[in-house]
TIDORO-322162 format. One line per 5 residues: number of its first residue (from 1); their letters; for each residue z, y, x of C-alpha. Coordinates in pm, 1 decimal. Example, Ala and Ser with C-alpha at 12.3 -4.5 7.8 and 13.67 -1.06 7.14 Angstrom:
# TIDORO-322162
1 = AS = 780.0:-450.0:1230.0 ~ 714.0:-106.0:1367.0 .
END
This chain:
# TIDORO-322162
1 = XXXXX = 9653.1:10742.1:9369.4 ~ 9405.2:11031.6:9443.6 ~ 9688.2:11284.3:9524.3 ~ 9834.6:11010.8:9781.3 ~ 9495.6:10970.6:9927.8 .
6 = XXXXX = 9479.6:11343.9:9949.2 ~ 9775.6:11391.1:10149.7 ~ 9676.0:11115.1:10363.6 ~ 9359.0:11269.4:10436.3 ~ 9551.9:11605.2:10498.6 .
11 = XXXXX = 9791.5:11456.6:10754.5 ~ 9496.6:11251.8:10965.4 ~ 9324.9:11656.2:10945.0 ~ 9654.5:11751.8:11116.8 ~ 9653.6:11500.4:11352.7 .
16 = XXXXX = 9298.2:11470.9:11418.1 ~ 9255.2:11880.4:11507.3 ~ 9491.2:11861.3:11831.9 ~ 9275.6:11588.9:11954.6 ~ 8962.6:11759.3:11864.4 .
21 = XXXXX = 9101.4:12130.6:12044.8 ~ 9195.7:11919.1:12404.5 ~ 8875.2:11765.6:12354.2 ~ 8655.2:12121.0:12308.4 ~ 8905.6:12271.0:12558.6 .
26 = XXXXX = 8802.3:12511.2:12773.6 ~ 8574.3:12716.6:12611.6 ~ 8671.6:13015.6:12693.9 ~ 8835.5:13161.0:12999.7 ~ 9169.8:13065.4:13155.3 .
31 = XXXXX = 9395.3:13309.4:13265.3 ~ 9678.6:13164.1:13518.9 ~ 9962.9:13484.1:13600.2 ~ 10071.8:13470.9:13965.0 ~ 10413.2:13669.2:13936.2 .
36 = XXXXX = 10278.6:13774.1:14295.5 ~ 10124.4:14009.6:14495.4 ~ 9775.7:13937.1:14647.8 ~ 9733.4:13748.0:14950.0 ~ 10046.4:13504.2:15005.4 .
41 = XXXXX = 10129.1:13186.2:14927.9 ~ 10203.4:13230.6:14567.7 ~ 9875.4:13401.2:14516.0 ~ 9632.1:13194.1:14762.7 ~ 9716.5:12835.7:14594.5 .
46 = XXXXX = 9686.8:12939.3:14265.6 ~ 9359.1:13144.9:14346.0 ~ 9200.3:12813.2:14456.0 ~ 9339.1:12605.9:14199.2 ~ 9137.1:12854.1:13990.8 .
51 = XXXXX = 8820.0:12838.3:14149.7 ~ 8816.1:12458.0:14167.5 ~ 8932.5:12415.6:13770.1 ~ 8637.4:12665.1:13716.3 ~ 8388.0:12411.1:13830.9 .
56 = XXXXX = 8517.2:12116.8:13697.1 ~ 8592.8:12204.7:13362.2 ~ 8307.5:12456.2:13370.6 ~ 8507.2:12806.0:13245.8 ~ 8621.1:13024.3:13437.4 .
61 = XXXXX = 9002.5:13031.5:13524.2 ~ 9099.2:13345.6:13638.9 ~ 9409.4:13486.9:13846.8 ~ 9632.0:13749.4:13651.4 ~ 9842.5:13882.4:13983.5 .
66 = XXXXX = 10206.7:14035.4:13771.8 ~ 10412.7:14099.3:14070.6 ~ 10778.8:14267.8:14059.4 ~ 11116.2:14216.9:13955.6 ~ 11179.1:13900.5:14150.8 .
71 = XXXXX = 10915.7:13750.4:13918.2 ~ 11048.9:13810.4:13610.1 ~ 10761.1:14047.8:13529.1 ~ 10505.6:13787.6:13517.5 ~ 10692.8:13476.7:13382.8 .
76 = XXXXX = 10777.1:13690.1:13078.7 ~ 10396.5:13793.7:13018.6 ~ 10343.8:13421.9:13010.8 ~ 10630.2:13293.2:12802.8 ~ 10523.5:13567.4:12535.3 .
81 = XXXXX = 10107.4:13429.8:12561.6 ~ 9987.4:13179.2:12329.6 ~ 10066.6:12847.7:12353.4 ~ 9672.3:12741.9:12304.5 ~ 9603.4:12637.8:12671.8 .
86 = XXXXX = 9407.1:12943.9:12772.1 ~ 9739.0:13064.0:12967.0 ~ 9954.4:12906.7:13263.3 ~ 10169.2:13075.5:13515.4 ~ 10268.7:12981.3:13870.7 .
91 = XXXXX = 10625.8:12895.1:13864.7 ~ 10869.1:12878.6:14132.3 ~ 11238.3:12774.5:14273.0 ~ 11282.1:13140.8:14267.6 ~ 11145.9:13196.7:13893.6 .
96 = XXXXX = 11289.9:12836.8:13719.0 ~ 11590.9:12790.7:13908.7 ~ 11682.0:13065.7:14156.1 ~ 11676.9:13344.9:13905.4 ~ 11859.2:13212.8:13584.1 .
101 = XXXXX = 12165.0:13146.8:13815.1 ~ 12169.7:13497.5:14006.3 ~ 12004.1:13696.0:13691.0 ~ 12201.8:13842.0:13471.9 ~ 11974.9:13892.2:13085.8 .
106 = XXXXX = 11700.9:13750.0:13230.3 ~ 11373.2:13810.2:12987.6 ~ 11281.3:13456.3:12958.3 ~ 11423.8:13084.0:12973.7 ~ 11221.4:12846.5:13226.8 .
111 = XXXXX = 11296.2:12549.9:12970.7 ~ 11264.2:12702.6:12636.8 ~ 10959.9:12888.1:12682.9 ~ 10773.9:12694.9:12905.1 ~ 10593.7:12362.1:12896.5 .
116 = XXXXX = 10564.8:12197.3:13249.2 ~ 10225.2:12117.2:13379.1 ~ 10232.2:11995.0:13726.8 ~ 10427.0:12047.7:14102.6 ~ 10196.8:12198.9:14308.9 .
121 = XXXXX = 10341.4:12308.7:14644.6 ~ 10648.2:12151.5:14838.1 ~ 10721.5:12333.4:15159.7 ~ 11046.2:12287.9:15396.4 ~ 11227.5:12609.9:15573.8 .
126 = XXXXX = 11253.6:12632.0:15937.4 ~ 11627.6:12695.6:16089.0 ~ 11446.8:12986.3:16305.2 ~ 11730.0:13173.5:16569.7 ~ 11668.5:13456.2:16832.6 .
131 = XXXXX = 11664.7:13318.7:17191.5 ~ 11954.1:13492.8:17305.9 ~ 12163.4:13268.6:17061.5 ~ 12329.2:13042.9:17269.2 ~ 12273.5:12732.0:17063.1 .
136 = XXXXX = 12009.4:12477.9:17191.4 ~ 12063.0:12220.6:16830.0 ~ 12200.3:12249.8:16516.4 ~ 12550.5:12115.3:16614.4 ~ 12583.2:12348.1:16866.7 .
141 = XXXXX = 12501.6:12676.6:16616.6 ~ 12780.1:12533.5:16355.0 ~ 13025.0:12500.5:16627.6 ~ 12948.7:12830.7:16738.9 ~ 12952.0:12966.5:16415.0 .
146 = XXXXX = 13294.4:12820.5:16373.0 ~ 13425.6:12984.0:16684.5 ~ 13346.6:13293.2:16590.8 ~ 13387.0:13342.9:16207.1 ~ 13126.1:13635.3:16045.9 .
151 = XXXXX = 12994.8:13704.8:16394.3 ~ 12745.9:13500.7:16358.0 ~ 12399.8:13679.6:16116.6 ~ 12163.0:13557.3:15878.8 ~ 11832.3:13721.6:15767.8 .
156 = XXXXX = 11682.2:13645.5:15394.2 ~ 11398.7:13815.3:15172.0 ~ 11690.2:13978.9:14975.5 ~ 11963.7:13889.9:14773.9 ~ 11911.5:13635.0:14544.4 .
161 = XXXXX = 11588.6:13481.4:14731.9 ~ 11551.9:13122.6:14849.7 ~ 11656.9:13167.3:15139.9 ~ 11924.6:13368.8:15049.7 ~ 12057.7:13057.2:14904.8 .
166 = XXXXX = 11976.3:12864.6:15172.4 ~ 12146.5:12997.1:15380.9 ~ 12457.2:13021.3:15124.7 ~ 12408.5:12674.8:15098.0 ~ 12437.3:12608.7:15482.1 .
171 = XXXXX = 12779.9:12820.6:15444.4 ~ 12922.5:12541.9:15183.7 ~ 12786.0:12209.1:15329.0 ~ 12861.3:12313.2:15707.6 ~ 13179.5:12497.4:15659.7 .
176 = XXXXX = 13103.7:12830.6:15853.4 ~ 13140.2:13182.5:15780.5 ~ 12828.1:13339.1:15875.4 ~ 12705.1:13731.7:15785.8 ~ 12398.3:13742.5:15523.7 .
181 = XXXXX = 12160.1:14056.0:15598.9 ~ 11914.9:14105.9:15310.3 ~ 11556.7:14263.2:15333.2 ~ 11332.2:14380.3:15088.6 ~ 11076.0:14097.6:15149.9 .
186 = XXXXX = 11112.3:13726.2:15448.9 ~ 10837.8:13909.5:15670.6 ~ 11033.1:14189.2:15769.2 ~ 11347.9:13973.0:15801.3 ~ 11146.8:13729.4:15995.2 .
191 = XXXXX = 11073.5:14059.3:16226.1 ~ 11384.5:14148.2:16298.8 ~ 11515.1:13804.9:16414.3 ~ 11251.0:13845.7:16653.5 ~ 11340.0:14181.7:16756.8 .
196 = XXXXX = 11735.8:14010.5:16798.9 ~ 11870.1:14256.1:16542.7 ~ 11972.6:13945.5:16338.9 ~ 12064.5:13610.5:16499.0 ~ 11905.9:13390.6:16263.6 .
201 = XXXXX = 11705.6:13265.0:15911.4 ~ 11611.4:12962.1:15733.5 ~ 11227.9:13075.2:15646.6 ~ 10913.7:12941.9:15541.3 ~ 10724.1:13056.8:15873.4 .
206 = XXXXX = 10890.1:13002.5:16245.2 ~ 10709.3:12791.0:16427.5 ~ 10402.6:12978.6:16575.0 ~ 10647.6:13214.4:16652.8 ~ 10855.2:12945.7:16851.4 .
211 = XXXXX = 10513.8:12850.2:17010.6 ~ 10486.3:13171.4:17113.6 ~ 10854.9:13198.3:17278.8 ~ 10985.9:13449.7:17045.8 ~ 11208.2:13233.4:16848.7 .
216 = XXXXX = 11398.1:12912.1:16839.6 ~ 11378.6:12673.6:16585.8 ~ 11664.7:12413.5:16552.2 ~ 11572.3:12220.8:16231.4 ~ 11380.7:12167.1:15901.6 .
221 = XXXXX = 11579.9:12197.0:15565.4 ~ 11376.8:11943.4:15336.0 ~ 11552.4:11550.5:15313.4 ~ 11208.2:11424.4:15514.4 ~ 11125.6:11570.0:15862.6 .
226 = XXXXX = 10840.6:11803.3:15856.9 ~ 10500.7:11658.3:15926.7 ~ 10431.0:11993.0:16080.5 ~ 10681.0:11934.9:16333.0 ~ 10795.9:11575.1:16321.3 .
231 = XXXXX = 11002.8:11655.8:16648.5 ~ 11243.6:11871.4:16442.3 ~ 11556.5:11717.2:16279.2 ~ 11595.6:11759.9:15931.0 ~ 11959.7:11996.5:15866.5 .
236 = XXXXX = 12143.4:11662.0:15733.3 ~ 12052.5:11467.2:16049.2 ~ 12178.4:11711.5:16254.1 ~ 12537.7:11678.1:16097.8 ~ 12531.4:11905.1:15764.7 .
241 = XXXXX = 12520.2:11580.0:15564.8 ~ 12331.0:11625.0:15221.7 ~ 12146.6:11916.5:15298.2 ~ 11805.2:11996.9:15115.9 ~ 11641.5:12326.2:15047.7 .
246 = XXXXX = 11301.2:12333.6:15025.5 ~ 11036.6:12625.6:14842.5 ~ 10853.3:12489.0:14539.8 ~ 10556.0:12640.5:14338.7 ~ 10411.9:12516.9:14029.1 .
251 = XXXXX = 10180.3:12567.1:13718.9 ~ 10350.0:12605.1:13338.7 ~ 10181.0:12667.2:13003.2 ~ 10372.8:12856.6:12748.3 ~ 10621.9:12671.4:12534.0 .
256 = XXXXX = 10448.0:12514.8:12256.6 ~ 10063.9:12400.4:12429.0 ~ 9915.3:12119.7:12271.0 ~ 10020.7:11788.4:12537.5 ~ 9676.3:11709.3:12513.7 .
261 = XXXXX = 9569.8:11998.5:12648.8 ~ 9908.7:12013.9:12917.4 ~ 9794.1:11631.7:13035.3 ~ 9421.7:11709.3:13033.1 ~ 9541.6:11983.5:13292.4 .
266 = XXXXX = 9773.5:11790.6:13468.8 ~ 9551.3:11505.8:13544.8 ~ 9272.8:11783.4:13643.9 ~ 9505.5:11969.1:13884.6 ~ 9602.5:11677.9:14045.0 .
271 = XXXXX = 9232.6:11554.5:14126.4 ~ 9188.8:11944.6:14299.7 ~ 9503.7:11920.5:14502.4 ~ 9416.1:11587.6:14606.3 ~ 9080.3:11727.2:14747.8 .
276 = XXXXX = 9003.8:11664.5:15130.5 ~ 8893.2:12062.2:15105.8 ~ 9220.2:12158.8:14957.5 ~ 9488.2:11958.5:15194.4 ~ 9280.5:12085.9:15510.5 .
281 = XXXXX = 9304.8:12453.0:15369.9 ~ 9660.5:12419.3:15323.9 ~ 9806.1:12224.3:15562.7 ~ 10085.5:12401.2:15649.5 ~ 10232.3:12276.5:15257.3 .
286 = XXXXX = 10288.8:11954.2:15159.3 ~ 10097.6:11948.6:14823.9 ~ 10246.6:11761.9:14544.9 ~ 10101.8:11720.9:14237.2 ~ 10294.7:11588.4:13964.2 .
291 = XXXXX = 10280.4:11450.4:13572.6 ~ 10420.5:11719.9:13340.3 ~ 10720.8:11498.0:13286.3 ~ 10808.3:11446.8:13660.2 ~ 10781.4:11824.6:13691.4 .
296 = XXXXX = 11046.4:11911.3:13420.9 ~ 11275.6:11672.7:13598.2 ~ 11197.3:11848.8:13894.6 ~ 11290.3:12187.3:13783.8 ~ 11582.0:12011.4:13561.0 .
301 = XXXXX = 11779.1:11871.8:13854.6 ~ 11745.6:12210.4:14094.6 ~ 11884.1:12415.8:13812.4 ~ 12226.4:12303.0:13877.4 ~ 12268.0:12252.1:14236.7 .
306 = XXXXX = 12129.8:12638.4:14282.1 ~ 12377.6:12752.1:13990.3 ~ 12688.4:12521.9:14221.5 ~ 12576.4:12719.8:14508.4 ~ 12580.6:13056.8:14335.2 .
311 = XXXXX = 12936.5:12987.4:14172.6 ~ 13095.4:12824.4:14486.2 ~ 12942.1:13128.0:14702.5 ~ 13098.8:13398.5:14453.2 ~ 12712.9:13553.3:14416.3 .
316 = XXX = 12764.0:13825.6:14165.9 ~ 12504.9:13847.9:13923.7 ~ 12205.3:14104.9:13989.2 .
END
């Protein structure tokens, strides 16, 4: 009797102590690893996620910037932290999905060693083309693009990036044979489809420059028209039927981190990207806070179609 009472004491410790760590949690400093360089998107989000979990949960959260190696760098630091909550890392379609496809011995496994926390940032790309392209719409660039197989150039952020894919994408669902040009970063492909050296790119930025006259920009890759630009038809209602590509950050804990903890930052990010403050700041993203569980299916279901489009494109691994 007392040694069954013991071990029932000792498995209520066990479940008790969980509890009792989400409910002292923080005290001590967060770190969250940006696998980017200061100053962009993938560091500016995070950055104010930080500051506004600092004041409501009273520690400080702190930005780790790990650039390099498409990412891998600083998704590996994280998936080797503890799993005690005092670590997260801002995740991407480049990082979770992007990159186990194209990668070949990639140092880390976005579903074994990571435990979602929430979506953060949904943002569409912009079909952005020089205005010497003779195209006005999107039917009229596939139809060109079919008269003149390979003539026809896209830009991306290098081989391998999102909109390398993209664009690979656009290849499969459209039919068209069209000549990828890969640069060591989107800004200075973005440049040089305004200089006219390449004809076009499906990128994240576009349309100040189309306000400004120096591009043209035919559509919006997300399933939903762009509140940015609700004029612009979305890729599949312009006749590539099916089409979706869209950029996607968000935050992970390392494999392992108490759900207590995970939810209690869940819920917590999703009250700072629901902010007034926040959606004004960034309101060139559509943010999109998630559970935990809605983010794994998330990252679960782009996985595949990004590994489909690197088979069925012949993508060689990097």
């Amino acid at each position: 009797m007392i040694r069954g009472t013991f071990i029932g004491l000792s498995a209520a410790l066990v479940l008790a102590m969980p509890m009792a760590q989400a409910q002292n949690y923080p005290n001590k400093p967060v770190r969250i690893i940006s696998p980017y360089s200061p100053g962009g998107l993938g560091d500016l989000v995070p950055r104010a996620i930080a500051n506004a979990l600092s004041e409501s949960l009273g520690q400080q959260f702190l930005v780790d910037n790990r650039p390099g190696a498409s990412q891998a760098i600083g998704m590996q630091a994280a998936a080797k932290s503890p799993a005690d909550g005092y670590t997260m890392v801002y995740g991407s379609v480049t990082s979770l999905a992007i990159n186990p496809a194209v990668t070949k011995d990639l140092p880390y496994d976005p579903v074994k060693d990571f435990a979602p926390v929430s979506l953060c940032v949904t943002t569409p790309l912009f079909m952005v083309v020089h205005p010497s392209v003779p195209a006005k719409n999107v039917k009229e660039l596939i139809a060109l693009a079919k008269r003149q197989p390979g003539k026809l150039s896209f830009a991306s952020g290098g081989a391998g990036s999102s909109n390398h894919l993209a664009g690979e994408l656009l290849k499969l669902l459209a039919g068209v044979d069209l000549l990828h040009v890969p640069y060591k970063g989107a800004g200075p492909a973005m440049v040089d489809v305004m200089a006219g050296h390449v004809d076009m790119m499906l990128g994240a930025a576009g349309l100040a420059e189309a306000r400004a006259g120096r591009v043209k920009v035919l559509g919006v890759t997300s399933a939903k028209r762009s509140p940015q630009a609700p004029e612009l038809p979305t890729l599949s209602e312009a006749g590539v039927k099916g089409y979706e590509a869209t950029i996607w950050f968000g935050l992970l804990a390392p494999a392992g981190t108490p759900q207590l903890i995970v939810g209690r930052l869940s819920q917590e990010i999703g009250k700072t990207l629901q902010q007034k403050t926040m959606r004004e700041r960034f309101n060139t993203v559509d943010l999109t806070p998630t559970t935990p569980e809605g983010f794994a299916e998330h990252i679960k279901r782009e996985m595949p179609k990004w590994r489909k489009v690197v088979t069925e494109a012949k993508i060689t691994s990097l």
